[in-house]
DOZA-185967 format. One record per atom (N, C-alpha, C): x, y, z; chain; atom name; residue in one letter. Coordinates in Angstrom, 1 decimal, padded with zeros to 4 digits. Example, Ala and Ser with C-alpha at 12.3 -4.5 7.8 and 13.67 -1.06 7.14 Angstrom:
<pt <013.2; -005.7; 007.8>; A; N; A>
<pt <012.3; -004.5; 007.8>; A; CA; A>
<pt <013.2; -003.3; 007.8>; A; C; A>
<pt <012.8; -002.2; 007.1>; A; N; S>
<pt <013.7; -001.1; 007.1>; A; CA; S>
<pt <012.9; 000.0; 007.9>; A; C; S>
//
This chain:
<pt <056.5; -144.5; 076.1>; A; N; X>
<pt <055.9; -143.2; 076.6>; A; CA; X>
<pt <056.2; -142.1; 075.6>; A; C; X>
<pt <057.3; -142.1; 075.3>; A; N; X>
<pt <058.1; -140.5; 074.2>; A; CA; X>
<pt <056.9; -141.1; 073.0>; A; C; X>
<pt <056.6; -142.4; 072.5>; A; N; X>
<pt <056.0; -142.7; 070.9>; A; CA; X>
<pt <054.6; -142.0; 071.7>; A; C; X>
<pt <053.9; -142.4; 072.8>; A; N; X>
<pt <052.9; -142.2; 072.7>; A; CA; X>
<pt <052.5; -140.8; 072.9>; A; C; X>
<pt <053.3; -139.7; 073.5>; A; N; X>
<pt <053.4; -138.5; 073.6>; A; CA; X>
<pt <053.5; -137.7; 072.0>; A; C; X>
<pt <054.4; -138.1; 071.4>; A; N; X>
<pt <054.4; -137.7; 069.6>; A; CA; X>
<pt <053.2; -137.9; 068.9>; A; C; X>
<pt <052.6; -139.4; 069.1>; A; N; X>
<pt <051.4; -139.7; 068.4>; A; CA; X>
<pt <049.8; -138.7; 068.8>; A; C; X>
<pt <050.4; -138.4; 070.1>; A; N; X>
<pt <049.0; -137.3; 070.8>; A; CA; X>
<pt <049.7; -135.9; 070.3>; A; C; X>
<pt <050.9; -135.6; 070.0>; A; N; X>
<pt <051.4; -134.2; 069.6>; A; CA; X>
<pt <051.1; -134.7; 068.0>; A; C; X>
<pt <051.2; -135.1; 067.5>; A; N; X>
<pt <051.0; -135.1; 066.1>; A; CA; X>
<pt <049.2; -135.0; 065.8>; A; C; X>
<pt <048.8; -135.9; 065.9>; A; N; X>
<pt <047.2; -135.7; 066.2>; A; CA; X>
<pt <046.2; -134.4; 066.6>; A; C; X>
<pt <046.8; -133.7; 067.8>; A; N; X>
<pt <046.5; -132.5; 067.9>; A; CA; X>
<pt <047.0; -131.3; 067.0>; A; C; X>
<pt <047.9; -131.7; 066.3>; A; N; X>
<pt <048.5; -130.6; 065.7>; A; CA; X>
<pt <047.6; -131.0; 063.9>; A; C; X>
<pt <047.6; -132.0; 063.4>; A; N; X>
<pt <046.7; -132.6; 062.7>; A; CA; X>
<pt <044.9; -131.9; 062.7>; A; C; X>
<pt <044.5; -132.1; 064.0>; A; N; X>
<pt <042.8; -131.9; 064.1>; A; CA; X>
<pt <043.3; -130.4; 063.8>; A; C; X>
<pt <044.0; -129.4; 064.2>; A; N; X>
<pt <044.4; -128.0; 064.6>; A; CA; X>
<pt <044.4; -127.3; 063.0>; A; C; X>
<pt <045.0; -128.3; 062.0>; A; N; X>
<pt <044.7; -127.4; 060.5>; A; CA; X>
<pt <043.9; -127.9; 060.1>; A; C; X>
<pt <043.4; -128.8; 060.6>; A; N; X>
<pt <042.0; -129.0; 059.9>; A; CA; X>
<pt <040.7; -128.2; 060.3>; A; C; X>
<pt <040.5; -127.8; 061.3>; A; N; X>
<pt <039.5; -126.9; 061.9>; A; CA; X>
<pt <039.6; -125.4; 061.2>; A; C; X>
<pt <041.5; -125.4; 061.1>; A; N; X>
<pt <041.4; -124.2; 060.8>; A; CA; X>
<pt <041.3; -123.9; 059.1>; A; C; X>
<pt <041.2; -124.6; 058.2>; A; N; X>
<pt <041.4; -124.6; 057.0>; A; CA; X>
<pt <039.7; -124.1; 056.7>; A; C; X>
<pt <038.8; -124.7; 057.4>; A; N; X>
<pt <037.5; -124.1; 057.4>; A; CA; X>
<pt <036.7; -122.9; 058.0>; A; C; X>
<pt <037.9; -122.4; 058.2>; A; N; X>
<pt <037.5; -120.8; 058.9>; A; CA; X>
<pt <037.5; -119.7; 058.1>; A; C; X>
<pt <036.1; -119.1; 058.1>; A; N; X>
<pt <035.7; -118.3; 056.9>; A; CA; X>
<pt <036.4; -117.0; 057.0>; A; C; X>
<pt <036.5; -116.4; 055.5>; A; N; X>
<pt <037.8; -115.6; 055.2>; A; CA; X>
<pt <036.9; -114.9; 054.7>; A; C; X>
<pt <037.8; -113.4; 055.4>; A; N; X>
<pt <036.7; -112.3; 054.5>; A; CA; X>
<pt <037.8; -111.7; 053.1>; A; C; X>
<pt <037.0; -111.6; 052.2>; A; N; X>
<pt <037.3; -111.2; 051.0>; A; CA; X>
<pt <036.6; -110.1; 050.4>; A; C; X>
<pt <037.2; -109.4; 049.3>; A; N; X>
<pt <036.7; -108.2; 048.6>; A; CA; X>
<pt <037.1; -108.7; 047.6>; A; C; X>
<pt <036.3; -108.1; 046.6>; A; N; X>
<pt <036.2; -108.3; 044.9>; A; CA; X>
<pt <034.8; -107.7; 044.3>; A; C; X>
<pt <035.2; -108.2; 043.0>; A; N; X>
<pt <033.3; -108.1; 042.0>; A; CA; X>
<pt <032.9; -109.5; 041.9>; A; C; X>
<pt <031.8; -109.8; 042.2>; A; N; X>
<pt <031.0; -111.1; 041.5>; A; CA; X>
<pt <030.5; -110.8; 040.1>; A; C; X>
<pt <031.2; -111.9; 039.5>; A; N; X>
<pt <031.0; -111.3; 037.9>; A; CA; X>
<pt <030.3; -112.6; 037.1>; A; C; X>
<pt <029.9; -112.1; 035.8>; A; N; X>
<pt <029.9; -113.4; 035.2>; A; CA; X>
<pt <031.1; -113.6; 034.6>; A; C; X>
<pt <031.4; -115.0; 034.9>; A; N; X>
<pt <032.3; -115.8; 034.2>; A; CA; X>
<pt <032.5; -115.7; 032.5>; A; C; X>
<pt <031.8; -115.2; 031.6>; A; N; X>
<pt <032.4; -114.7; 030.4>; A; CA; X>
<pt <032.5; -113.3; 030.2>; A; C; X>
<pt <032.2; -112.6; 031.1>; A; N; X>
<pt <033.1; -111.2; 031.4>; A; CA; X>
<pt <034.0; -111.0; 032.3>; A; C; X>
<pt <034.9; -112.4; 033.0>; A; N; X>
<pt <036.1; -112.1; 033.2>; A; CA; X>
<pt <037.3; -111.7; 032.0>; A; C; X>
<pt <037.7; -110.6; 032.1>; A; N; X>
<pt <038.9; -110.1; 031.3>; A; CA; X>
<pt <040.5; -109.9; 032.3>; A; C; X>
<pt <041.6; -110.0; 031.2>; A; N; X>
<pt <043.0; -109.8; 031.8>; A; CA; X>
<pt <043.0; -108.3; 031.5>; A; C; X>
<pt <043.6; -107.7; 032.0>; A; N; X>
<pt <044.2; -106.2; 032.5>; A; CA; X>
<pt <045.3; -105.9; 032.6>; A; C; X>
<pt <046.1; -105.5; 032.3>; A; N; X>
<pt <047.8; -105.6; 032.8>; A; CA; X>
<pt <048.3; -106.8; 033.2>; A; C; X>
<pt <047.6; -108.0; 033.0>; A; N; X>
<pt <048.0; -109.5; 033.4>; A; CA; X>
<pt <047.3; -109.6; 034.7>; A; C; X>
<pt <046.3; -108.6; 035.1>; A; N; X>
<pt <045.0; -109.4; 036.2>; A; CA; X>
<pt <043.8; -109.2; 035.8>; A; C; X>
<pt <043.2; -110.5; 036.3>; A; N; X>
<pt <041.5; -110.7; 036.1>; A; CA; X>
<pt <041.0; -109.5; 036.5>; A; C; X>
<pt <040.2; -109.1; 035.7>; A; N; X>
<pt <039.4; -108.1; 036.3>; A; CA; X>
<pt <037.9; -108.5; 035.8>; A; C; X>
<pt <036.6; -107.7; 035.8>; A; N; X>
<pt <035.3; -108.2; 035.5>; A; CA; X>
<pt <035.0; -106.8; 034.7>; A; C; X>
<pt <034.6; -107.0; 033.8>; A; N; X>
<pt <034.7; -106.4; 032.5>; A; CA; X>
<pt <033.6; -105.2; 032.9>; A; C; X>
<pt <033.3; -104.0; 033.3>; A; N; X>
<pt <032.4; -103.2; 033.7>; A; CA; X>
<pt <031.4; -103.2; 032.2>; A; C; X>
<pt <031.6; -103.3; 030.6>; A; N; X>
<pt <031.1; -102.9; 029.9>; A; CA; X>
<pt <030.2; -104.2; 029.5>; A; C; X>
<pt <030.5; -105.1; 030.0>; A; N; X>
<pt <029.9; -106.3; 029.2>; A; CA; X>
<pt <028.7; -106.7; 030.5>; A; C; X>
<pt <027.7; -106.8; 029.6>; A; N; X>
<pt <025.9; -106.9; 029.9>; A; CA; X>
<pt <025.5; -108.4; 030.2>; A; C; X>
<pt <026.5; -109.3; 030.2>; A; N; X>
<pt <025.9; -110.9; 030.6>; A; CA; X>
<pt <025.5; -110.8; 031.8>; A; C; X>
<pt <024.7; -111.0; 032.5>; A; N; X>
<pt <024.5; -111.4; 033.7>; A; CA; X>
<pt <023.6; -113.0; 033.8>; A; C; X>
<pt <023.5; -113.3; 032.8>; A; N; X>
<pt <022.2; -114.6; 032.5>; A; CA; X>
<pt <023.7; -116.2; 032.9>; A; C; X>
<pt <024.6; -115.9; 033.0>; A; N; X>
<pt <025.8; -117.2; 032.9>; A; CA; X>
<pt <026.2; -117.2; 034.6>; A; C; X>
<pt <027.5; -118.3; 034.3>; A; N; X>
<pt <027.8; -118.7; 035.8>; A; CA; X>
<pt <028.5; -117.4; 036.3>; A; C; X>
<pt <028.4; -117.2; 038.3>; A; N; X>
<pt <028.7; -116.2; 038.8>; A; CA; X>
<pt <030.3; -116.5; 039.5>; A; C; X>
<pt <031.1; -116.1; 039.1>; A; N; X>
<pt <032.5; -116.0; 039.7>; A; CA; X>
<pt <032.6; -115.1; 040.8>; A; C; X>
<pt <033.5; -115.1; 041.5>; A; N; X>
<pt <034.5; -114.1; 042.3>; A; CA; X>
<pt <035.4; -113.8; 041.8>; A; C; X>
<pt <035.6; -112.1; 041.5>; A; N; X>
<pt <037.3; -111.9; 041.0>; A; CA; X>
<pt <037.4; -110.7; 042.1>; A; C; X>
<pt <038.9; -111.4; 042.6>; A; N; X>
<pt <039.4; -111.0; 044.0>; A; CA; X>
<pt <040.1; -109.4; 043.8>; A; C; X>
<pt <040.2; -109.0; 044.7>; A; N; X>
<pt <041.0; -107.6; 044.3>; A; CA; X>
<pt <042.2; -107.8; 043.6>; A; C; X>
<pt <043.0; -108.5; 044.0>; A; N; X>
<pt <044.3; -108.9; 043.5>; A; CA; X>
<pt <044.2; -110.0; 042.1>; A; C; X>
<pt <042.6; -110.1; 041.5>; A; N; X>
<pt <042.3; -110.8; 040.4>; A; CA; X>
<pt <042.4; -112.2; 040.6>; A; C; X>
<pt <042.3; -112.8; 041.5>; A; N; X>
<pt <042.3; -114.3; 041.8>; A; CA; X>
<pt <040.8; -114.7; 041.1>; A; C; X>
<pt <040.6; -115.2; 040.5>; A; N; X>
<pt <039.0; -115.9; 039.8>; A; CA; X>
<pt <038.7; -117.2; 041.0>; A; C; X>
<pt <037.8; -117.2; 041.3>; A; N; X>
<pt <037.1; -118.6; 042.1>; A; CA; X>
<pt <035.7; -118.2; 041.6>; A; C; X>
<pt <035.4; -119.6; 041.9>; A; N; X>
<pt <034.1; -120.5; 041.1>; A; CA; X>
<pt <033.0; -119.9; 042.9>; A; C; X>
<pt <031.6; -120.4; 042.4>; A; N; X>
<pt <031.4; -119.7; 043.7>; A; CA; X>
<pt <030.1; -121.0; 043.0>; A; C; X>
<pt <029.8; -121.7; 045.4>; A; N; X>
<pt <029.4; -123.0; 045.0>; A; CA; X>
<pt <028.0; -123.1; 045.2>; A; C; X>
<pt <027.7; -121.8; 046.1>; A; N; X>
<pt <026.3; -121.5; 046.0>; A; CA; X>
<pt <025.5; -119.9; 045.3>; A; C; X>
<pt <025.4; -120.6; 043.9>; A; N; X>
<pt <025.1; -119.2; 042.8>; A; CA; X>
<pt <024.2; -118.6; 043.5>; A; C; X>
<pt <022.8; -119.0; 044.2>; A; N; X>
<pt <022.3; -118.2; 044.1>; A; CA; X>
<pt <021.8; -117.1; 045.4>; A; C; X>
<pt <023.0; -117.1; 045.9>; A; N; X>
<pt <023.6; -115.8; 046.8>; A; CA; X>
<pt <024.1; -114.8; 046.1>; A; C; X>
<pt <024.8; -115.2; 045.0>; A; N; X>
<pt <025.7; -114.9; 044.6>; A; CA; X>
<pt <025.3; -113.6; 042.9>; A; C; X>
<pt <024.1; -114.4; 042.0>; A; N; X>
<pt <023.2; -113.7; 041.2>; A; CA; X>
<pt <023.1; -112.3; 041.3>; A; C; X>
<pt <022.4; -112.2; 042.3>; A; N; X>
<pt <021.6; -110.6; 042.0>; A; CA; X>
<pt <022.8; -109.4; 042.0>; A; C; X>
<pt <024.1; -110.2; 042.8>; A; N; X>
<pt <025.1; -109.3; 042.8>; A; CA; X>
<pt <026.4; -108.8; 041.5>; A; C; X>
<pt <025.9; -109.6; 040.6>; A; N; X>
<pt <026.7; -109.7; 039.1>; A; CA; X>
<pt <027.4; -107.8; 038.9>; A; C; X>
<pt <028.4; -108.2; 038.7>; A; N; X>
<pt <028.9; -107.1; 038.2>; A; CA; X>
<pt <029.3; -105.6; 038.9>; A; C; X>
<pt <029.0; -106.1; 040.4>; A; N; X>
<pt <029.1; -105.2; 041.6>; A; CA; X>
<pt <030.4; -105.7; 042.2>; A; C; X>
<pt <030.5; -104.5; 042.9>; A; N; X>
<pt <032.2; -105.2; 044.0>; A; CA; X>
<pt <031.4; -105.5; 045.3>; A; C; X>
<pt <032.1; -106.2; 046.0>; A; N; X>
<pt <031.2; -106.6; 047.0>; A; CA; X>
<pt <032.4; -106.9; 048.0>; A; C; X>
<pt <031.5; -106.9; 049.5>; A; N; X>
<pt <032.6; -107.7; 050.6>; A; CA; X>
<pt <031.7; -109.1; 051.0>; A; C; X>
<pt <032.9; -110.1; 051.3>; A; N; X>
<pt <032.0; -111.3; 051.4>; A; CA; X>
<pt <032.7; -112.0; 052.9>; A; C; X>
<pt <032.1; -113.1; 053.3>; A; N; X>
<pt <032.9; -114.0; 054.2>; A; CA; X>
<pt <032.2; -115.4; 053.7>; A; C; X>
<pt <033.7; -116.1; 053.0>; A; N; X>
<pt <033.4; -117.4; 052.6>; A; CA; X>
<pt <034.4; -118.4; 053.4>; A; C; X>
<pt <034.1; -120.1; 052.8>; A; N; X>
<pt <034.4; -120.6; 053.1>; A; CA; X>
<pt <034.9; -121.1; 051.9>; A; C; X>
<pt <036.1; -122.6; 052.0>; A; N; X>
<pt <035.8; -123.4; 050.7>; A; CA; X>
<pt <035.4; -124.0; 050.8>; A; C; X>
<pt <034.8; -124.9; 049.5>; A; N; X>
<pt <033.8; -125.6; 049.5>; A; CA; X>
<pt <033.9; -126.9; 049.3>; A; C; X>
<pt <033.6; -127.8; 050.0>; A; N; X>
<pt <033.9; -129.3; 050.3>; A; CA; X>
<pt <034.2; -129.9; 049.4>; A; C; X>
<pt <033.6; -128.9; 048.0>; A; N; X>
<pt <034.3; -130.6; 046.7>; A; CA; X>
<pt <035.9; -129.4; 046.1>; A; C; X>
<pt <035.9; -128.5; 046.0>; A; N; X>
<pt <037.1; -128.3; 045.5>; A; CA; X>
<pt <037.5; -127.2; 046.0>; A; C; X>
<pt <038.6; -127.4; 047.3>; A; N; X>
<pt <038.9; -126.2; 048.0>; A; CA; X>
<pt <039.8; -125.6; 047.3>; A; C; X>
<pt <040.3; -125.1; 046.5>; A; N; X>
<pt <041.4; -124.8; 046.1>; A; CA; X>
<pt <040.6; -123.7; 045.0>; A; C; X>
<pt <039.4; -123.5; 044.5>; A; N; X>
<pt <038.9; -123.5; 043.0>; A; CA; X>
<pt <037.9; -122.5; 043.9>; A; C; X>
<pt <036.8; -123.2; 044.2>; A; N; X>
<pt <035.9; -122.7; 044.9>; A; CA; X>
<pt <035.2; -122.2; 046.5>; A; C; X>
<pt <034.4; -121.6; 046.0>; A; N; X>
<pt <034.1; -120.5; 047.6>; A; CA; X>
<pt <032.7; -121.1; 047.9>; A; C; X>
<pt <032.5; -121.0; 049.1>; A; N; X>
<pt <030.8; -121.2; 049.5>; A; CA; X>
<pt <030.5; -120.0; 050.2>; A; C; X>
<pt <029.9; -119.4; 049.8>; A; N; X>
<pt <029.1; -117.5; 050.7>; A; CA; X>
<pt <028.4; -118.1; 052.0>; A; C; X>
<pt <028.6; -117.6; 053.1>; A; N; X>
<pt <028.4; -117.1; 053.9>; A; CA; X>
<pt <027.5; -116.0; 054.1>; A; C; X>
<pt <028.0; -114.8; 054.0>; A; N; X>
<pt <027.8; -113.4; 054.2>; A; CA; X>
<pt <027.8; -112.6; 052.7>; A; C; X>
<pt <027.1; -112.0; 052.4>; A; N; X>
<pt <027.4; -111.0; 051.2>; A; CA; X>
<pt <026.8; -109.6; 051.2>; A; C; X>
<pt <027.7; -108.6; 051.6>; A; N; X>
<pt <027.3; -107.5; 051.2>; A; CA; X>
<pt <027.9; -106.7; 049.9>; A; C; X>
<pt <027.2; -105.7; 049.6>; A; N; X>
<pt <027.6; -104.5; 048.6>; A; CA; X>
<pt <028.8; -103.3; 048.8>; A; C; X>
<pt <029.5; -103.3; 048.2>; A; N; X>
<pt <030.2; -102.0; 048.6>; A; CA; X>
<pt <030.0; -100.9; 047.7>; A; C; X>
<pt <029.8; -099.8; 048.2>; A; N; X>
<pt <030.0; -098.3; 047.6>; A; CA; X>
<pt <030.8; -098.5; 046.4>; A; C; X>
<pt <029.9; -097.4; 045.3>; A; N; X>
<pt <031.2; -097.6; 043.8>; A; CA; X>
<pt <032.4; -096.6; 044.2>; A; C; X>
//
C-alpha cells in the first residue's frame, strides 16, 4: 500500500513539472539580428547602430540573455525594436530557444 501511494505521489508530482515547464513566460527585450548582437559591460545588448535586418532574428533579454527564436517570422518585422512578448520553449531545444506566442512593441 505505502509503495503504491509513492508511486501515485511521485507520478503526480512528475506530470506537475511537466505541464508546468510549458507555461508561457512573459518576457521583455529587443528582437535583434543575430550579427548585431554586441557585449556592453559584459551584457548582450543589440547594437542600435547596425542596419542588418536581412539575417537570423534573436531575443536579447533585458538582463542580455540571447535566445534563438523558433518561429522567425513573428519575429522579422520587429528587428531592432524592444518589445514585450509571451513565449514558450520550443520542443527541439528548450534551453536555447523561444516559440512567440504573443508579440507586441514597446514605446522607445
Amino acid at each position: 500500500m505505502k509503495r503504491s501511494a509513492w508511486l501515485l505521489l511521485g507520478f503526480l508530482w512528475s506530470t506537475t513539472l511537466l505541464f508546468a515547464a510549458d507555461k508561457p513566460t512573459n518576457m521583455t527585450g529587443t528582437i535583434c539580428d543575430k550579427s548585431c548582437v554586441t557585449k556592453v559591460s559584459g551584457v548582450n545588448t543589440c547594437d542600435p547602430g547596425c542596419t542588418t535586418k536581412s539575417g537570423t532574428a534573436v531575443f536579447v533579454g533585458n538582463k542580455g540573455k540571447v535566445m534563438q527564436i523558433e518561429n522567425q517570422d513573428m519575429a522579422t518585422p520587429h528587428m531592432g525594436k524592444p518589445v514585450k512578448m509571451k513565449a514558450t520553449p520550443s520542443e527541439a531545444q528548450r534551453e536555447n530557444t523561444l516559440r512567440i506566442i504573443e508579440l507586441t512593441e514597446q514605446g522607445p
